[in-house]
Structure formats: structure tokens, C-alpha cells
N, C-alpha and C positions, 0 to 999 in steps of 0.2 A: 459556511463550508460548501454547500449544493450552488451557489451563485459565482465562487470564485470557480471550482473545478468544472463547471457550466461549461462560463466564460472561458476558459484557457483551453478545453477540450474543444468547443465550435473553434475559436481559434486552430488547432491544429488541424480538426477533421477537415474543414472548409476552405483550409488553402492558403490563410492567410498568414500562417507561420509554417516552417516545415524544417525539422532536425535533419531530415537527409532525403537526398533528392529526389523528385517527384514528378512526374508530365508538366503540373502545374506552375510547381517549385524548382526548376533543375537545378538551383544551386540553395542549400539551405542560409533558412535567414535564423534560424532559431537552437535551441539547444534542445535534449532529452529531459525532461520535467518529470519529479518523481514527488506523488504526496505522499505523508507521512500523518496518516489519524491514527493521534492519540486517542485512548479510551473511546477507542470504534462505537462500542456499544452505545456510548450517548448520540452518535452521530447516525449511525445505521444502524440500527437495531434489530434483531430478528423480530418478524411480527406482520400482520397485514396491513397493505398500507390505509385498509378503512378504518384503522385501528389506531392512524397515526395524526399527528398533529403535520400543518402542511409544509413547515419545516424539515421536519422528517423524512417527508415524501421525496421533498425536493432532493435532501443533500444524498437519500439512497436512490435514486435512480440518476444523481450526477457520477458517483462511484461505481454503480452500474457499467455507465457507459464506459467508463476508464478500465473498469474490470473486462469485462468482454471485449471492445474495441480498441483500448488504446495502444498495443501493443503497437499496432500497426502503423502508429503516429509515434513512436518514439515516448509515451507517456505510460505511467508506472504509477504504482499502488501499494503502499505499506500498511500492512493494519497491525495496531497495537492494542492490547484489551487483556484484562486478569483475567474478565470471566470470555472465555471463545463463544460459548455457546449462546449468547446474549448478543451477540454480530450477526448480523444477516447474511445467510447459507449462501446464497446466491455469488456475494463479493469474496465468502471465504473461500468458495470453493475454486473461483477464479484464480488465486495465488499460487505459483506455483513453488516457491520456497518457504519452510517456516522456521523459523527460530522459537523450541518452546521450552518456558521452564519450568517449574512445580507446578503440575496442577494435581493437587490433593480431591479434588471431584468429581464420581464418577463421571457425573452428567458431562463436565467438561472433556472427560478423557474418552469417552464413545463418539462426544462432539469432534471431536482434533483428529479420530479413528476416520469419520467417517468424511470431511474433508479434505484429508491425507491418503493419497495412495502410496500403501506400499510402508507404510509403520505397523511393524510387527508387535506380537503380545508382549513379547518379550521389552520393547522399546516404552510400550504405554508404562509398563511396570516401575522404568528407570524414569516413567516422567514424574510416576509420586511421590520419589526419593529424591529427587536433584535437591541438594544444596543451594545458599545463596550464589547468585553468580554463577551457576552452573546452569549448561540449556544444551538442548539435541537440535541440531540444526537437518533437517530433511527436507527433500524435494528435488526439484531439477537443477538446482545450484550447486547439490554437490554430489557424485559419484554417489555413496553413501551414506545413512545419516552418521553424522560425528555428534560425539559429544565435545563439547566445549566451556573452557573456561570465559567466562565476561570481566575485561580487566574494565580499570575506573578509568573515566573520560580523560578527555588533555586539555580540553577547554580550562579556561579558567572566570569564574564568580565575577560579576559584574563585566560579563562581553558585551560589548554590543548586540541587542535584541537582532534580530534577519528579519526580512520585510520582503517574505517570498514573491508576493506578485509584482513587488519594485524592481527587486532582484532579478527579477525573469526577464520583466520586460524592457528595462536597462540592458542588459546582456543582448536581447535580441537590437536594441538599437543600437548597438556596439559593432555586432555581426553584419549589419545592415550597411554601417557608415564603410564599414572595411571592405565589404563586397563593391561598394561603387567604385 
């Protein structure tokens, strides 16, 4: 995880891909790139990094840099994890929308308080009760938080697996051939 989001961040910060136009890039050759870690917590985990095996080190200070900098490069960051508090503060705090749903402990629910501006008492309360498929979406993505139904995907069983970094950088050589 820490070597692909490395690779595709120097990529963008360096010039050598660009979603929208830049001194370097004026015309983009590239798309907006959005990761998606599953179970954060095995990947970046809260904790020190002399605490950490050098895996660990590496993949949280690649999401580091996407968390604080990539904004700027058109690169994005999803984190998914049952337990929040078990994700490294640093990358949660960075997000600026969450989608959350039951969290039945405390520890979790002071954790989500304290990386969340602006979820009230009242809101923690309805996070220990949510149902299946039910979640509060808060943050800068929307006006207020809502609560929300999760309906069931469209996909269907036996898709074709996606092959993100093939995918990406196909599409950028797609962009590439069309701009000449």
C-alpha cells in the first residue's frame, strides 16, 4: 500500500502527471485519483512509528502525504475501519467528510468526537443506535449532517476484479495519445 500511493503521489507532486493545469503541466495528462483503505487500521494504525514494523512506517507516512498534500494534486483519501480509534489521528483528522455507522464504544465515539468538528451530543447518541445500513454522514460534503439509508450495491458477483494502478495509468496514456 505505502509503495503504490508513494509512487502515484511523487508522480503527481513532481510534474509528471497533472489532473488540471499547472506552470509545469498546462494542459492535464492525468485524472483525479481517490484511494480507498479498507480496514485503515491494519494499514495505518494509531501508534508510534518506533513501535511499528517498517511496513507500517512506510504505508502511514504515504497516506500522510495524500492526507495533508494531496489536495492540491487532485488526489484523495477514503478511510474505512469498524474500530476509528485504532487509525492513525494524524490521516483521520485530515478527512474532511465521514460517513459513520453504529459505533457501540465509547472509546470509538469520543474518538469520531474528537476528529469531527462540529458533531454534536446529540448526534454521538444516534451513532449507538443506528441500525443496519443506517449512517450519519457529516463534514464539508454536506450542509448538515444527514442521516442516511445504505441501499445494497449494483454490482454483480463474479465482476471483473479492477487493477487500480493499470487502470490509472491506461487512462493517463489514453489522455496522453488524445492531447497529441
Amino acid at each position: 500500500v505505502g509503495s503504490v500511493i508513494s509512487w502515484i503521489f511523487r508522480r503527481y507532486k513532481f510534474g509528471t502527471y497533472s489532473a488540471a493545469p499547472t506552470p509545469r503541466n498546462p494542459v492535464p495528462n492525468a485524472v483525479p485519483v481517490c484511494f480507498f483503505l479498507e480496514e485503515a487500521r491494519t494499514m495505518i494504525p494509531a501508534g508510534r512509528d518506533d513501535e511499528s514494523t517498517a511496513s507500517t512506517r512506510l504505508s502511514r507516512s504515504a497516506v500522510r502525504a495524500i492526507a495533508f498534500e494531496g489536495r492540491k494534486y487532485n488526489l484523495g483519501f477514503v478511510l474505512v475501519s469498524q474500530k476509528p480509534r485504532s487509525v492513525d489521528e494524524a490521516c483521520a483528522s485530515q478527512a474532511n467528510t465521514f460517513v459513520i455507522h453504529q459505533l457501540k464504544s465509547p472509546d470509538d465515539q469520543r474518538y469520531v468526537s474528537s476528529v469531527t468538528d462540529g458533531m454534536t451530543a446529540e448526534e454521538l447518541k444516534i451513532i449507538n443506535s443506528l441500525g443496519q445500513g443506517r449512517a450519519i454522514i457529516s463534514g464539508t460534503g454536506v450542509k448538515t449532517s444527514v442521516l442516511v439509508k445504505i441501499r445494497l450495491r449494483d454490482s454483480l458477483e463474479g465482476m471483473e476484479k479492477p487493477r487500480p494502478v493499470t487502470m490509472i495509468t491506461k487512462r493517463i496514456d489514453q489522455l496522453k495519445k488524445r492531447l497529441q
